[in-house]
MIDOSE-1310 file (N, C-alpha, C; in nm, 2 decimals, decimal comma, always signed):
residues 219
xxxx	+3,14/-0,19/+0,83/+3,05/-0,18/+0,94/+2,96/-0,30/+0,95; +2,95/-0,32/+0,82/+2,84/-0,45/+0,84/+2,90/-0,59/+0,90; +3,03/-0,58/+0,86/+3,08/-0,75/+0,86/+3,17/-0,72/+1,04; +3,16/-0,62/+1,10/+3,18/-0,63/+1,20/+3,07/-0,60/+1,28
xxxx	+2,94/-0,59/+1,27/+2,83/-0,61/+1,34/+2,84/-0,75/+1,31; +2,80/-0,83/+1,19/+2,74/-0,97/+1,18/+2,86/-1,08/+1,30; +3,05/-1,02/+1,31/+3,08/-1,09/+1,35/+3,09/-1,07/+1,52; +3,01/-0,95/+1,53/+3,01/-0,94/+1,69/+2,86/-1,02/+1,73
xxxx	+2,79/-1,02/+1,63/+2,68/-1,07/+1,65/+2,56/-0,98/+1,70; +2,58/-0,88/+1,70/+2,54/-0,74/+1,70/+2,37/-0,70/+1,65; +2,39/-0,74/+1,52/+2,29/-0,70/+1,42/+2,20/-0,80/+1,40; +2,09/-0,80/+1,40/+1,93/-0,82/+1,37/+1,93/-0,83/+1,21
xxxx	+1,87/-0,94/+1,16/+1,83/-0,90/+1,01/+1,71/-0,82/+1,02; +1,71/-0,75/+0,93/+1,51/-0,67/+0,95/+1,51/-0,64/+0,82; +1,56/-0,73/+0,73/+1,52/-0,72/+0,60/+1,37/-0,78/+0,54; +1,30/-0,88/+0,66/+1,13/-0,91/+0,62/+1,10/-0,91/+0,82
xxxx	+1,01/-0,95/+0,76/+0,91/-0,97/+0,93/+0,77/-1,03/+0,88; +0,71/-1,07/+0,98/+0,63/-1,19/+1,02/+0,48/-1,05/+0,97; +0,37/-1,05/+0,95/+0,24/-1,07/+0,94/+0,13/-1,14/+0,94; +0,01/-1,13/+1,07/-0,11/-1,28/+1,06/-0,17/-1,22/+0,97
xxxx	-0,10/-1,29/+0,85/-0,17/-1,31/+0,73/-0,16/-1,48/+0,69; -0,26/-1,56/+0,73/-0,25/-1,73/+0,67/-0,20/-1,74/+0,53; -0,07/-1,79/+0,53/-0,02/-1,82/+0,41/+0,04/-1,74/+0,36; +0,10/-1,59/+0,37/+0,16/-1,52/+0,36/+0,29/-1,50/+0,39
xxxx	+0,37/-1,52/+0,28/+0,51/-1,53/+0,38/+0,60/-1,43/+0,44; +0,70/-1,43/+0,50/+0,73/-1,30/+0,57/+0,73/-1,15/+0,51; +0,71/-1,05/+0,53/+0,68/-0,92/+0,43/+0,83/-0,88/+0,43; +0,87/-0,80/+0,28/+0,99/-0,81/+0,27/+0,95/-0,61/+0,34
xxxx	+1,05/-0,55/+0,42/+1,08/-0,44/+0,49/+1,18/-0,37/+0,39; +1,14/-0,21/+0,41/+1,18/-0,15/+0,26/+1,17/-0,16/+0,16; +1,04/-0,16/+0,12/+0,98/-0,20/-0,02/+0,86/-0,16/-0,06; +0,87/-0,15/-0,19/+0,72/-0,13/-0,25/+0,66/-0,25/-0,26
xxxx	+0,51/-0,27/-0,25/+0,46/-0,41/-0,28/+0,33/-0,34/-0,35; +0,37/-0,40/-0,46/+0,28/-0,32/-0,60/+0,13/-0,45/-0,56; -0,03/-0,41/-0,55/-0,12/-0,50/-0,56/-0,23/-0,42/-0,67; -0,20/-0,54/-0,75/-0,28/-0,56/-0,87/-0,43/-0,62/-0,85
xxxx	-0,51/-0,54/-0,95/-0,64/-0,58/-0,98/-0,70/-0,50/-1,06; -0,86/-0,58/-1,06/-0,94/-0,55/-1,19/-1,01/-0,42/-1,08; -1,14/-0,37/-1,17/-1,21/-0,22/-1,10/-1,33/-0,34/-0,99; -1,32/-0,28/-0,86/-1,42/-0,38/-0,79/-1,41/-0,51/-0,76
xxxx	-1,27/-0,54/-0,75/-1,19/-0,69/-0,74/-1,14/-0,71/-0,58; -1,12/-0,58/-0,48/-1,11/-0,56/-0,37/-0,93/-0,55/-0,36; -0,91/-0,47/-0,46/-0,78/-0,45/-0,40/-0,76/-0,30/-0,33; -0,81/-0,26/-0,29/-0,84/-0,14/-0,21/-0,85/-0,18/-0,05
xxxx	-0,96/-0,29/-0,04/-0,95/-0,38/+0,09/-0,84/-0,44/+0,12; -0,79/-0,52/+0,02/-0,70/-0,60/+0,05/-0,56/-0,54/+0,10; -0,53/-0,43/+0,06/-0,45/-0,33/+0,12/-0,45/-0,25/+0,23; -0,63/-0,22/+0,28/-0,66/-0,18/+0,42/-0,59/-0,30/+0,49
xxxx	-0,64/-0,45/+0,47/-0,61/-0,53/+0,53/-0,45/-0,54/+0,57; -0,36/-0,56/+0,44/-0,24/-0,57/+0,48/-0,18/-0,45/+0,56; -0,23/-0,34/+0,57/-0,17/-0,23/+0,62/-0,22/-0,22/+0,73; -0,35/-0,28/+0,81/-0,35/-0,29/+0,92/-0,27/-0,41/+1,01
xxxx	-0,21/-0,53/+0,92/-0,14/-0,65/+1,00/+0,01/-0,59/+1,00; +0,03/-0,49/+0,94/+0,20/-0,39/+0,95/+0,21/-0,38/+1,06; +0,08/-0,27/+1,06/+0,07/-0,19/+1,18/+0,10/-0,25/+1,35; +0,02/-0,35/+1,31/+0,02/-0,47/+1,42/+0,18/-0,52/+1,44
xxxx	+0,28/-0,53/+1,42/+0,32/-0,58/+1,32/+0,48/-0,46/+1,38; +0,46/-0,38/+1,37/+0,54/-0,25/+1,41/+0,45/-0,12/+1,48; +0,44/-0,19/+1,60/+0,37/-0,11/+1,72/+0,48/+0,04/+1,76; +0,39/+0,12/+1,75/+0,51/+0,26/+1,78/+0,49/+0,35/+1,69
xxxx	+0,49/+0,29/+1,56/+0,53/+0,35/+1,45/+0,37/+0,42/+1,40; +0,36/+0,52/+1,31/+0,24/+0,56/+1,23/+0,25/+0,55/+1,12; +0,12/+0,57/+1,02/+0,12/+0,55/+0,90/+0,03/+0,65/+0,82; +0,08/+0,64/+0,70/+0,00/+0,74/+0,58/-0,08/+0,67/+0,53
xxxx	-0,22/+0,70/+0,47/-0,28/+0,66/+0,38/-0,33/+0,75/+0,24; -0,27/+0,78/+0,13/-0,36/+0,83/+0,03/-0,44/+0,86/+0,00; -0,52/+0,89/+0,04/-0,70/+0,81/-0,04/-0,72/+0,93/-0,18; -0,73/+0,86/-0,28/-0,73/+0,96/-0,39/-0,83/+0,94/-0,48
xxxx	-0,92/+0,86/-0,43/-1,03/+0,80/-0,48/-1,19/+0,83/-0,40; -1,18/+0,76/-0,28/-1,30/+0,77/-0,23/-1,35/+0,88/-0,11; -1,41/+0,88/-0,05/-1,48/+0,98/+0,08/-1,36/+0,91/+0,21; -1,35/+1,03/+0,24/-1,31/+0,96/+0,39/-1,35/+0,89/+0,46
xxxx	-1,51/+0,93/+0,48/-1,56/+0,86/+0,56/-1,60/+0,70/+0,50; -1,59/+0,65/+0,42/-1,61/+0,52/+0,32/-1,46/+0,47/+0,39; -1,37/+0,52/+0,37/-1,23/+0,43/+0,37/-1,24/+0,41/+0,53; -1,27/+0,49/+0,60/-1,28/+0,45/+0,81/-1,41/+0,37/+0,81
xxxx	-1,51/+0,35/+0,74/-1,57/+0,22/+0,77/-1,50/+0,12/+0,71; -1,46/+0,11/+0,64/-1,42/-0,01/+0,56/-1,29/+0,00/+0,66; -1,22/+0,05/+0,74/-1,11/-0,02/+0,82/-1,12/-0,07/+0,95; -1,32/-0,03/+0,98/-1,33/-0,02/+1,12/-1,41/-0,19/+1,13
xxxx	-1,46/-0,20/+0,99/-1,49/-0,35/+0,98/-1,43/-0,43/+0,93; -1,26/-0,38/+0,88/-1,20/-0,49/+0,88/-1,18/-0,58/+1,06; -1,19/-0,42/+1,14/-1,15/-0,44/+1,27/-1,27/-0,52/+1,35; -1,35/-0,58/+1,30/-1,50/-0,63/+1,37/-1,56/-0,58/+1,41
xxxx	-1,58/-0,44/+1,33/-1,69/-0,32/+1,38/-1,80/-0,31/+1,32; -1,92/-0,31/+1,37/-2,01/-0,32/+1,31/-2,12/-0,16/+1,37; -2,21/-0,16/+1,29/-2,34/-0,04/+1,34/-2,47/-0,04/+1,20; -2,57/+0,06/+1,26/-2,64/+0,00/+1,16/-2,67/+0,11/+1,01
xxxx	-2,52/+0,15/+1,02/-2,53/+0,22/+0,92/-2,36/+0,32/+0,94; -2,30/+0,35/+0,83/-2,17/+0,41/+0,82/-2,11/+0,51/+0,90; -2,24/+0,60/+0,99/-2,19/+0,66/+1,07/-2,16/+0,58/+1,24; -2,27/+0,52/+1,24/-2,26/+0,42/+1,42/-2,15/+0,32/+1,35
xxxx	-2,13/+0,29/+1,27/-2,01/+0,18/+1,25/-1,90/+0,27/+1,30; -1,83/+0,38/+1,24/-1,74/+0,51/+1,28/-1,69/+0,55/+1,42; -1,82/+0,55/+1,50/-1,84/+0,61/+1,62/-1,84/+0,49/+1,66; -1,86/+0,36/+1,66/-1,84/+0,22/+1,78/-1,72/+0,20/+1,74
xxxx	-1,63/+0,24/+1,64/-1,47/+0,17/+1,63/-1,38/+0,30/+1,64; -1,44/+0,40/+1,68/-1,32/+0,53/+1,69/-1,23/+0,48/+1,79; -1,25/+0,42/+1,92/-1,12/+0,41/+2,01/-1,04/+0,34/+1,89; -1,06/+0,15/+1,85/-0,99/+0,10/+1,78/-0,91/+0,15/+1,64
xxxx	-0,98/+0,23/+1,55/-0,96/+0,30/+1,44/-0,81/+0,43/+1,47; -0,85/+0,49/+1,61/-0,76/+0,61/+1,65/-0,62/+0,50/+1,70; -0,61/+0,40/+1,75/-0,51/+0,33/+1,82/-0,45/+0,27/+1,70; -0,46/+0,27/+1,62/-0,44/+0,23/+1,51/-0,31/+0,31/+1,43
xxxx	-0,30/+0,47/+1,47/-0,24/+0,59/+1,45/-0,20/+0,60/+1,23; -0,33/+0,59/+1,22/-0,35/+0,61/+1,04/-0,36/+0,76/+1,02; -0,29/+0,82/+0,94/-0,36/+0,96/+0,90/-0,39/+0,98/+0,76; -0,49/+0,98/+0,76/-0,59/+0,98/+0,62/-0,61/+1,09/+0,57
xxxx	-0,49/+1,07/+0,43/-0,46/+1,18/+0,32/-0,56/+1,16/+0,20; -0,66/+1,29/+0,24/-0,79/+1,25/+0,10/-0,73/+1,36/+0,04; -0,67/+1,38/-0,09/-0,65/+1,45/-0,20/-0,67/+1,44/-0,33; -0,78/+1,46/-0,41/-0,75/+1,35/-0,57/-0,64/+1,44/-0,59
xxxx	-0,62/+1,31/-0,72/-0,47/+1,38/-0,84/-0,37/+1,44/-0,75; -0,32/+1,41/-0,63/-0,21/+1,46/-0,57/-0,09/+1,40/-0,66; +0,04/+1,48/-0,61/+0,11/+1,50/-0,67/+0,24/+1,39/-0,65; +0,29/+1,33/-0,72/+0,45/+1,26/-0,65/+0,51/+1,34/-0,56
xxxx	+0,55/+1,44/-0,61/+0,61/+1,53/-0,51/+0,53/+1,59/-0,37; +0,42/+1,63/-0,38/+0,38/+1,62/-0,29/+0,31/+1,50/-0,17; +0,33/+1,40/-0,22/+0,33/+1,26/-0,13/+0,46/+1,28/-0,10; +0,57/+1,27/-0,18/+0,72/+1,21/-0,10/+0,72/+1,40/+0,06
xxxx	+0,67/+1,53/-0,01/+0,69/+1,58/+0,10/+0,60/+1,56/+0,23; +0,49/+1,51/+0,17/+0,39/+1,45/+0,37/+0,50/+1,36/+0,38; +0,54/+1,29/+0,35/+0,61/+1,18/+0,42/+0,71/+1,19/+0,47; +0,78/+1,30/+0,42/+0,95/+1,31/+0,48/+0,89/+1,39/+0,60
xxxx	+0,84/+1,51/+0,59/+0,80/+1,57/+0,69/+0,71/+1,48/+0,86; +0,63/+1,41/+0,80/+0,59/+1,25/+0,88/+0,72/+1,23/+0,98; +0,79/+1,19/+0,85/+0,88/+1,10/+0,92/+0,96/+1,17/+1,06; +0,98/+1,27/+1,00/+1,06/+1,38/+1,12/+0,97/+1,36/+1,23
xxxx	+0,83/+1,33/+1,28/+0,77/+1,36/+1,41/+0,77/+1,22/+1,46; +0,77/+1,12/+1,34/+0,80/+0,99/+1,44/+0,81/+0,87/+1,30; +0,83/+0,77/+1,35/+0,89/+0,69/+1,27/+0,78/+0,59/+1,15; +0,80/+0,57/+1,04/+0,64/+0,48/+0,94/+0,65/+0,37/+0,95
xxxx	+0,59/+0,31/+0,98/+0,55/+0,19/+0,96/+0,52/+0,10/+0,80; +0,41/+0,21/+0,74/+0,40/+0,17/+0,61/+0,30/+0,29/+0,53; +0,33/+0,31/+0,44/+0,24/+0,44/+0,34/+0,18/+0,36/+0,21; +0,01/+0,39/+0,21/-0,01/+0,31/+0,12/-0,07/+0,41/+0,02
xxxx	-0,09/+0,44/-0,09/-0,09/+0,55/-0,21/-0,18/+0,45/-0,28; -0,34/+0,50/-0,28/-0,45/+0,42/-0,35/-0,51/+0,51/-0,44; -0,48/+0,50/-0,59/-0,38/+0,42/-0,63/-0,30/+0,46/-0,75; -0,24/+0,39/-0,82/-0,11/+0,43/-0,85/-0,17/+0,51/-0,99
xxxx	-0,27/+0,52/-1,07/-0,33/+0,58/-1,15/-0,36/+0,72/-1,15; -0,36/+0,75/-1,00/-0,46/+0,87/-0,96/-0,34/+0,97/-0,89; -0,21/+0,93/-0,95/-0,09/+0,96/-0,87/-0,05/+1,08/-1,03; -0,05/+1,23/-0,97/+0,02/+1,29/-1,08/+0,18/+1,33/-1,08
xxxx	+0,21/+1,42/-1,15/+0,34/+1,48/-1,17/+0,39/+1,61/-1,21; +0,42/+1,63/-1,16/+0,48/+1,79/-1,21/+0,58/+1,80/-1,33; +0,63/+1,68/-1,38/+0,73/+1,67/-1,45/+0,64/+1,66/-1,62; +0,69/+1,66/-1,69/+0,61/+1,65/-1,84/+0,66/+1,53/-1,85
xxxx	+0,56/+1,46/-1,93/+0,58/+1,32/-2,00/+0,54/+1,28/-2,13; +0,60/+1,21/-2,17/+0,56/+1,16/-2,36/+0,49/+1,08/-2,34; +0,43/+0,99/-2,22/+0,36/+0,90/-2,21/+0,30/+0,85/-2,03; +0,14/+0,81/-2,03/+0,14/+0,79/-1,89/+0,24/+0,69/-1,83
xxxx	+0,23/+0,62/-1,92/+0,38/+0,51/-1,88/+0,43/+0,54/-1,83; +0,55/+0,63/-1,90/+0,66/+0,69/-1,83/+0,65/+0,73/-1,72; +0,53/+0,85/-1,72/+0,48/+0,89/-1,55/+0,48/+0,81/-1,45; +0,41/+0,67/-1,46/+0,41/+0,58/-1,38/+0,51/+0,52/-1,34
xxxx	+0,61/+0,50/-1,44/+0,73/+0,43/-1,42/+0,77/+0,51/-1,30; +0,77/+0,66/-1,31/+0,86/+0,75/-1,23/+0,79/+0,74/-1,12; +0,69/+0,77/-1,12/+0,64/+0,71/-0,98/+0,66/+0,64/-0,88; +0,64/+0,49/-0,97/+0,65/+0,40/-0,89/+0,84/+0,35/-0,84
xxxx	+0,90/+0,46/-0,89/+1,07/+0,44/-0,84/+1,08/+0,54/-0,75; +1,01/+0,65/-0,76/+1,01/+0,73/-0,64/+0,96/+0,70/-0,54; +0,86/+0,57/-0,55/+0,80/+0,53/-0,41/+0,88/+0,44/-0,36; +0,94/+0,30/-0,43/+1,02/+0,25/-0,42/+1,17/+0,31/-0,33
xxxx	+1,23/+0,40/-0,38/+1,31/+0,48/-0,33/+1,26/+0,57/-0,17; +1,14/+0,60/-0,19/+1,08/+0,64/-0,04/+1,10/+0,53/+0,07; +1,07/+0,42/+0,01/+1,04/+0,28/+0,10/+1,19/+0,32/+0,21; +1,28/+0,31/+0,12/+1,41/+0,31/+0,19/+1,46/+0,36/+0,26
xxxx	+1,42/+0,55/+0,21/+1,46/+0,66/+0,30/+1,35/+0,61/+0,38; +1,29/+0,57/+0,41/+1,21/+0,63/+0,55/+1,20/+0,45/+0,61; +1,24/+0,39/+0,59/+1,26/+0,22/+0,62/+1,11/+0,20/+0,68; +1,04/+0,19/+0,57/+0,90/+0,15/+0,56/+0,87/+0,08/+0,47
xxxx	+0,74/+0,01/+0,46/+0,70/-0,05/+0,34/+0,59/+0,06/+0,29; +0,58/+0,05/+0,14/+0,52/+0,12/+0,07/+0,38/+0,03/-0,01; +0,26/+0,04/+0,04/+0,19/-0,04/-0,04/+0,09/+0,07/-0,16; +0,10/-0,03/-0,27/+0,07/+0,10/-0,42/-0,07/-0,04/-0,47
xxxx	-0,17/+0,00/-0,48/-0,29/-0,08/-0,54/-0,26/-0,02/-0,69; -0,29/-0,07/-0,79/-0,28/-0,05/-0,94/-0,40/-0,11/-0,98; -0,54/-0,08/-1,10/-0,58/-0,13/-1,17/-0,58/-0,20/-1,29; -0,55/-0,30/-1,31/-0,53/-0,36/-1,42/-0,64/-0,40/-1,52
xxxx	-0,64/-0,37/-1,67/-0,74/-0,38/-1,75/-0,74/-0,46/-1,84; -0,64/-0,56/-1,85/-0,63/-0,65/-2,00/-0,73/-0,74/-1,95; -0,84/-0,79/-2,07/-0,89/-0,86/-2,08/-0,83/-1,03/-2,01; -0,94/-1,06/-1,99/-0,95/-1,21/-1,91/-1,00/-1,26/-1,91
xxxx	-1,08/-1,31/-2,02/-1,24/-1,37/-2,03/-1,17/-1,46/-2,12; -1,05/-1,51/-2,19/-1,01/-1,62/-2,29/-0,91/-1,70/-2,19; -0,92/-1,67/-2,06/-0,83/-1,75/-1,95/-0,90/-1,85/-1,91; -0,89/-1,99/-1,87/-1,00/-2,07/-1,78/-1,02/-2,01/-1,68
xxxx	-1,19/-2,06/-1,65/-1,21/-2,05/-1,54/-1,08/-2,09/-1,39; -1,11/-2,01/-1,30/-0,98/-2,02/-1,17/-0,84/-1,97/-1,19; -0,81/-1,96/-1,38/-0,65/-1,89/-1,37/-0,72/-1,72/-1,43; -0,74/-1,66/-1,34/-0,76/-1,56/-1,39/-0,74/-1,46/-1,34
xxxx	-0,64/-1,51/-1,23/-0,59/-1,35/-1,18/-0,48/-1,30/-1,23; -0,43/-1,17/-1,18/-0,37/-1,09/-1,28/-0,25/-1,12/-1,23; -0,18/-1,07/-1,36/-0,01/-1,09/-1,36/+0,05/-0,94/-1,38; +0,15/-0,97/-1,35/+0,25/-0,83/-1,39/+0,20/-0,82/-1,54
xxxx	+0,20/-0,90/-1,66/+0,19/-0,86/-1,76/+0,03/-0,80/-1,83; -0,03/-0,83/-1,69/-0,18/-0,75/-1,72/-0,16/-0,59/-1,71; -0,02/-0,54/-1,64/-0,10/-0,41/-1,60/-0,03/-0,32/-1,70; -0,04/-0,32/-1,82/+0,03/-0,24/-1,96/+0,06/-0,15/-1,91
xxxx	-0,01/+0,00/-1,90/+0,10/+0,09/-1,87/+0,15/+0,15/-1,76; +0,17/+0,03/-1,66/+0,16/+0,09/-1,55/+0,32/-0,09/-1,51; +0,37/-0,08/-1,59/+0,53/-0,20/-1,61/+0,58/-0,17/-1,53; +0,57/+0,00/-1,45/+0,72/+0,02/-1,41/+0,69/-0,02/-1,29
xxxx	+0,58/-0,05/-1,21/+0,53/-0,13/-1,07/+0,54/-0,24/-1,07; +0,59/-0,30/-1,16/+0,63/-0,48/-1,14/+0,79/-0,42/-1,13; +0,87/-0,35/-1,23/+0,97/-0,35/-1,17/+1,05/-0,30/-1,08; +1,00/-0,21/-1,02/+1,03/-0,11/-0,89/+0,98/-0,20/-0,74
xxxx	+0,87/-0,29/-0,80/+0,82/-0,36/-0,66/+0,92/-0,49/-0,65; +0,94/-0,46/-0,48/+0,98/-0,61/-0,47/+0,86/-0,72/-0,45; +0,76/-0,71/-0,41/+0,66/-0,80/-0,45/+0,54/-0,76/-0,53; +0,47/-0,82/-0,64/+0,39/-0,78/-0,68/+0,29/-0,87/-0,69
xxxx	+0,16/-0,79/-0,64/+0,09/-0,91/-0,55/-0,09/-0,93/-0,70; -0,15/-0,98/-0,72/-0,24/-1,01/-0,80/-0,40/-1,04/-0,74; -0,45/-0,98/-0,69/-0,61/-1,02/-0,63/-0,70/-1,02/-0,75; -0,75/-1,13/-0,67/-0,89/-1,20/-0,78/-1,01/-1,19/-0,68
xxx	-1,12/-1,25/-0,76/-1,23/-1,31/-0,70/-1,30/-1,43/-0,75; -1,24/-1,55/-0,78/-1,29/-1,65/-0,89/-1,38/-1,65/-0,90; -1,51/-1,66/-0,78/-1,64/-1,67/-0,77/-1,67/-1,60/-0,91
């Protein structure tokens, strides 16, 4: 089927696409993109960010957000000033970006310790009413299991292949933030952001992701 689409000329690649992200290169489509950091390093933003230039990005479509960490209302300001919204305080910031925040079509999953299984069922279910864009799961620590494990490792590993695996059934991108804790203070100053090999037990998100991304703050 494939090699008689490509020779009718038929078929579209839609294996990456374009995001205004400066310097960013095309996002690869159907994938996990594991983003690494320290505690308070802004990989939580950095992911509002990229998950709003998706959105942009694949107009039509809606999206999931996890939040398994903070207040709801914390994660809608912080997306309504990514959006240039400003007020003089958390609630008028909210209320001056509701049209842009609602146009946006995010639905904001606050659960702690939710479950793998119960993420992959909001999402299949999602997907039946209309099509994803991108599901971002913040973050990959705060993600449990129903299954027993000999190690959080392992848990994570499974995780992060079941998200991986999501990406595809639902031809979305999957963005997974991870904290990373190995020391960094014997690195020079400016090389000190993180690597896949910083995030010990949490390996199986370098290899399930097709990109794995590292935020810093050298300052």
């Amino acid at each position: 089927t494939i090699a008689d689409e490509l020779l009718s000329q038929s078929m579209q690649d839609d294996s990456e696409f374009s995001v205004d992200i400066p310097g960013l290169p095309s996002v690869p489509n159907r994938a996990l993109i594991t983003i690494g950091g320290r505690s308070g390093h802004g990989k939580t933003f950095f992911a509002l960010h990229m998950m709003d230039k998706i959105i942009d990005a694949k107009p039509g479509k809606q999206t999931l957000y996890f939040n398994l960490e903070m207040h709801e209302r914390v994660m809608m300001e912080r997306h309504a000033k990514l959006l240039g919204i400003s007020g003089k305080d958390r609630t008028e910031t909210i209320r001056n970006g509701l049209a842009e925040l609602m146009a946006k079509n995010v639905s904001l999953i606050s659960e702690p310790m939710i479950t793998i299984e119960e993420i992959e069922t909001e999402c299949r279910i999602a997907a039946l009413r209309q099509p994803i864009a991108v599901i971002v799961v913040d973050y990959l620590g705060l993600v449990s299991s129903k299954g027993k494990w000999e190690s959080k490792h392992l848990q994570q590993c499974d995780v992060a292949k079941r998200l991986a695996a999501l990406s595809m059934q639902l031809d979305c991108v999957v963005l997974l933030p991870i904290q990373v804790n190995r020391d960094f203070k014997t690195r020079p100053v400016g090389d000190r952001c993180p690597v896949p090999q910083d995030s010990a037990e949490s390996m199986g998100s370098v290899h399930s992701a097709t990109w794995w991304l590292g935020i810093d703050q050298p300052q």
